[in-house]
N, C-alpha and C positions, 0 to 999 in steps of 0.2 A: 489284394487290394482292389478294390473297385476301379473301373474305368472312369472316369468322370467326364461330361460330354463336352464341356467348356476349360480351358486353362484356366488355374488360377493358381493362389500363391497361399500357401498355409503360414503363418508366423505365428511361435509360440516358447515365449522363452528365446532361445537360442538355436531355435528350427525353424530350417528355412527349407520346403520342400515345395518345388514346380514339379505339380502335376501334370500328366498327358492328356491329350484328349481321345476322344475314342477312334477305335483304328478306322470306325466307318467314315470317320473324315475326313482319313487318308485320300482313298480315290477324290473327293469333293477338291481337296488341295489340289494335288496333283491335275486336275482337270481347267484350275480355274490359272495354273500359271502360264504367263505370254514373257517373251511373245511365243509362237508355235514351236520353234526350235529351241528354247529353253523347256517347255513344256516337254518334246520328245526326249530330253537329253533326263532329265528328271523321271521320269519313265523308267527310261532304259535303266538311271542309277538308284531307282527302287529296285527292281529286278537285282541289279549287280549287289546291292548291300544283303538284301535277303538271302542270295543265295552265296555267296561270301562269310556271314553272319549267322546263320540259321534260325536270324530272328528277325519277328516280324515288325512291321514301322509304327512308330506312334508319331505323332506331331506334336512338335514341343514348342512354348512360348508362339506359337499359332503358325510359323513358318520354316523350324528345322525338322527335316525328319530324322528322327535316333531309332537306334535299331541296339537294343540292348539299353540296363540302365543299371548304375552304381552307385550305394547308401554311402554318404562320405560324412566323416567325423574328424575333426581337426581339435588338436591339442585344448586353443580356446574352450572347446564345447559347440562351438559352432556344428552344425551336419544339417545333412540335403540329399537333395535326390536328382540327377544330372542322366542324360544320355551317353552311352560308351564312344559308340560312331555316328555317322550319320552324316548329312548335306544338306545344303538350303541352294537353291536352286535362285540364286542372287538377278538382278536384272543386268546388272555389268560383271561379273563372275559367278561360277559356282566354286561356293563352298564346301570346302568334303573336311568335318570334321574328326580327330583322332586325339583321345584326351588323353596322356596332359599336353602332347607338345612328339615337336617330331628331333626332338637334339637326338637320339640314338639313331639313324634310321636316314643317315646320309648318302651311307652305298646306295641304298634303295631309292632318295630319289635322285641320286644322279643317272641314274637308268630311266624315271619315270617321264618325262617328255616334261613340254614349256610348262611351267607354273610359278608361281612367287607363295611363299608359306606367312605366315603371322603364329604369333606360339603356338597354339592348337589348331590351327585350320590352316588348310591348302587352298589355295586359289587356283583355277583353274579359267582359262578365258571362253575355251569351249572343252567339251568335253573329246573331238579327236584330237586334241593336243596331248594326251595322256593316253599311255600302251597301258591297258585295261589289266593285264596279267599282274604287274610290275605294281599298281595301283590298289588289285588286291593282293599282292606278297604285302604291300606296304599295311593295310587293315588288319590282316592278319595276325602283322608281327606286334603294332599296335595292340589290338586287342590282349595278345601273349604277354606284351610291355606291361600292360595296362594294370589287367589281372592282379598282376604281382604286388601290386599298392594295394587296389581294391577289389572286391569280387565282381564281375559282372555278371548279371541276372538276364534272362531272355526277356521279351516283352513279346 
């Protein structure tokens, strides 16, 4: 599938597919988030998902970065196209997302340092609040989780 250089939203029937944009707007993202120390920490957690992931970043809906993506089909007929992991580099938290949800995967963050979760995503207030190891055991197992529902594809 083609790269497409802008997001947008295909609708057709019962298809609902968010496209990425292209990886070269990765860096442009990344450059243009403030303040500076949100900017570094997004950095650094493109770095950590790549090499965690082995796959490379797309930007989704113009400000999560996914690293991996998954074709989903639900009973309805309804299907789409979603990111596996990834983070948004939030102005009052980052977000580090693991789909669907973290209910298996408690041991793991009782180990991981301060954060508050919502279904699918971890909050995080900065990123040294979080043992980076512990962080990726947690993607990892995720993504393993993940798997098991749906395939994940690299990007």
């Amino acid at each position: 599938m083609p790269v497409p250089s802008k997001v947008s939203w295909q609708r057709g029937g019962s298809f609902f597919r968010q496209k990425w944009m292209a990886a070269s707007e990765v860096d442009d993202f990344l450059r243009a988030v403030v303040p500076e120390k949100r900017q570094q920490e997004a950095i650094t957690l493109d770095a950590f998902f790549r090499d965690v992931t082995g796959f490379e970043p797309r930007l989704w809906s113009g400000n999560m970065m996914g690293y991996g993506y998954y074709d989903y089909r639900y009973a309805s007929g309804r299907e789409g196209r979603w990111f596996a992991t990834g983070f948004a580099p939030r102005k009052a938290k980052l977000s580090i997302y693991i789909m669907p949800g973290y209910a298996d995967f408690g041991s793991i963050l009782a180990r991981l340092g301060k954060h508050t979760k919502g279904k699918s995503c971890l909050y995080l207030n900065k990123l040294e609040d979080a043992d980076m190891d512990v962080l990726a055991e947690l993607v990892r197992a995720g993504l393993v989780d993940f798997g098991k529902r749906w395939p994940v594809k690299g990007t």
